[in-house]
N, C-alpha and C positions, 0 to 999 in steps of 0.2 A: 687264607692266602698265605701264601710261603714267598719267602725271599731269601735274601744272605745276609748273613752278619759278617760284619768287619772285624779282624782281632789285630791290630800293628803288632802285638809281641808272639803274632805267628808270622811275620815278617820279617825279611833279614831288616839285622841290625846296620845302623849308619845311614849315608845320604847313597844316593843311583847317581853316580858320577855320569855325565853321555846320555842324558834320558831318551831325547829324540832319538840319540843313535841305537840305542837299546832297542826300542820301539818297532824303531826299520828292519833290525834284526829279528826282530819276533815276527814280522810281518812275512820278511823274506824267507826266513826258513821254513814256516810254515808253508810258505809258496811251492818250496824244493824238497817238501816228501817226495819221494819216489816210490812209486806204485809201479810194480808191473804182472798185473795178473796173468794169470795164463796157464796149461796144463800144467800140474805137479805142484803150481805156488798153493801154499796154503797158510794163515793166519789163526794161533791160536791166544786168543782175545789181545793183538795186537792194540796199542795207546801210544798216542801220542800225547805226551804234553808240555803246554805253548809256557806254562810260567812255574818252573819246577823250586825255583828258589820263595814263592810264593810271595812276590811281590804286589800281587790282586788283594793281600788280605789287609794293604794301609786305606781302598778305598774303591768305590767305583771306577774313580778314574783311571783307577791304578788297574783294576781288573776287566774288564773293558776292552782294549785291546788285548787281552790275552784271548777272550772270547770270540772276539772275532777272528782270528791267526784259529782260531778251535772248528771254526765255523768256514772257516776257507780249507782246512786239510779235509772236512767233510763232503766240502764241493769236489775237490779232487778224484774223493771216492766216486763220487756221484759220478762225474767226468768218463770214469773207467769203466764202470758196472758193466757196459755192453764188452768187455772185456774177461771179464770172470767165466772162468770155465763150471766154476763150482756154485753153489748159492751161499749166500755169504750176509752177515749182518752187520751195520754200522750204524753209531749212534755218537752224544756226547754225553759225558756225565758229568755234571757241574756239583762242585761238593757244597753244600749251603754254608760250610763254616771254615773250609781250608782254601783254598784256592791255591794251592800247592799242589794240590788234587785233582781238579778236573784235567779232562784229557779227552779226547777221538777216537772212538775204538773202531777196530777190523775184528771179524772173525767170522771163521769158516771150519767146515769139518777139518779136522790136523790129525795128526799122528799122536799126539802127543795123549789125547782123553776123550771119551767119549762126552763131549759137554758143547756139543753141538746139536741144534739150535740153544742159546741162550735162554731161557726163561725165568725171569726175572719177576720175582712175585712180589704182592705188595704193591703195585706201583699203581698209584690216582691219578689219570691222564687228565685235570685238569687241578685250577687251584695254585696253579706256580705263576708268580709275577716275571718269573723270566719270559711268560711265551710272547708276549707281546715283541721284546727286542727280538726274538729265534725266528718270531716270523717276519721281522723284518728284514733279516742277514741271509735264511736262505731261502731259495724257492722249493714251491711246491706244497703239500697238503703237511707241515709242521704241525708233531704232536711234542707236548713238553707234557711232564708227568713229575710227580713227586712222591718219593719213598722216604721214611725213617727207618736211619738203624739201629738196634739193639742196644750196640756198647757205646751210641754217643744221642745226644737231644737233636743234633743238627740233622736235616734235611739235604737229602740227593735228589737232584735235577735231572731226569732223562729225555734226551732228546733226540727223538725220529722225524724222519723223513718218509713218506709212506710212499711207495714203488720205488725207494729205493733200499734193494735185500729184503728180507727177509725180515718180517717186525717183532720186535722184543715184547715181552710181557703178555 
C-alpha cells in the first residue's frame, strides 16, 4: 500500500497568516476555472494546481483541502464533457512526496505535439491508500493507481474517473 509522506522543509517557511481565509481562497478559485470547450478549444496537458507554494507537505490537514479544490476543478470538467467537440482526457495527479505538485490535468489533441492520447505506463491501478478518500469526493466508477519514478523513491497517485474522457494508461 502506498500513501504520502510529509516533508515541512518542502514547505514554505514561517507561520500562514489568514488560514481560514486562505482556505476559502483555495476552495473558491478552484470553483472559477473557467472551461469553455467547444470547436477550435484545444488543451495540451493543461494543470491546474490548488497548492503551488506547497503548503500540503506540513500535514494531512494541511494537504486536504488542496485535494479536494483538485477534485472540485475535476467535477468541473466532468460538468462540461457533453461540451467537448474533441475527445479529451482528465485526471489528477497527486505527487506522494511534494504536494507542491499535484495538480488536474486537461488534455486533448493540440497543435502543439503529437502526444495525444496520453499513455502513461507503469501505473498499478490498485494499492494507493488515496482511493478510498477519491472515492468519496467524486462520483462515479473512481480508479486511483500508482506509478514510481526513476529519479525519485516517492510515489505518483493517478486518478480517473471512468466515462469521463478518455482513460489514461
Amino acid at each position: 500500500m502506498y500513501g504520502l509522506s510529509f516533508d515541512s522543509a518542502r514547505a514554505p517557511r514561517g507561520k500562514l497568516r489568514g488560514k481560514r481565509a486562505y482556505f476559502r481562497r483555495v476552495a473558491r478559485r478552484a470553483e472559477e476555472v473557467l472551461l469553455a470547450p467547444g470547436a477550435g478549444q484545444w488543451w495540451d496537458l493543461w494543470h491546474y494546481h490548488a497548492d503551488w507554494p506547497g503548503w500540503g507537505n506540513r500535514g494531512w490537514r494541511w494537504r486536504e483541502p488542496h485535494l479536494r479544490a483538485l477534485c472540485r476543478v475535476l467535477r468541473r470538467i466532468t460538468a462540461a464533457q457533453s461540451a467537448f467537440t474533441t475527445p479529451f482526457q482528465s485526471w489528477i495527479l497527486v505527487d506522494g512526496s511534494d504536494a507542491g505538485q499535484d495538480a488536474t490535468f486537461l488534455h486533448t489533441p493540440n497543435p502543439n505535439a503529437d502526444n495525444f492520447p496520453l499513455a502513461s505506463q507503469g501505473i498499478e491501478w490498485c494499492g494507493s491508500r488515496l482511493e478510498h478518500y477519491f472515492r468519496s469526493q467524486l462520483a462515479g466508477d473512481v480508479r486511483v493507481g500508482v506509478s514510481r519514478r526513476e529519479d525519485d523513491p516517492g510515489v505518483m497517485h493517478w486518478v480517473s474517473v471512468q466515462g469521463v474522457g478518455l482513460p489514461i494508461g
